[in-house]
Steps between C-alpha positions, in 0.01 A plus 500: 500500500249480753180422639515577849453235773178599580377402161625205475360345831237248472273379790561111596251320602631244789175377653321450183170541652387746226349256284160437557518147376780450748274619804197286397766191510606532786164588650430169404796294555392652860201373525559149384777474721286571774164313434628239243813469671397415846217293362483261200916492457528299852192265418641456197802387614378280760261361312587504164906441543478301839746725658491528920224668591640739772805597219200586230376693769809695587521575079175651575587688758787609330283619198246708696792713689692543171099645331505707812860667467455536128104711592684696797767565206221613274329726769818661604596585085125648497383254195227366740345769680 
């Protein structure tokens, strides 16, 4: 009647860090946060959308520590080394 448990276990994935097209894009997303982020997304909005300089400002800063948890993440999971 039977396979045994053993054979019918599968391993599941919960991270989903295997893929390698999954590291690369978050490498990335990482490093735009970070340089893009804190950069050309406040001047853009200042200058571009006229929003309050010292709230485009605080989006950027907002940016660059969100790039920096997400790389910390990345460094801790060992997909930067």
């Amino acid at each position: 009647m039977g396979a045994s448990m053993s054979e019918r276990r599968e391993e599941i994935q919960v991270s989903g860090m295997e893929s390698k097209f999954t590291k690369v894009a978050l490498t990335i997303i990482a490093m735009l946060l970070i340089f893009v982020g804190s950069t050309y997304i406040p001047y853009l909005m200042y200058d571009v959308l006229s929003i309050d300089y010292f709230a485009s400002i605080g989006v950027g800063v907002v940016l660059f520590i969100l790039g920096i948890v997400l790389l910390i993440y990345l460094i801790r999971k060992k997909v930067i080394t």
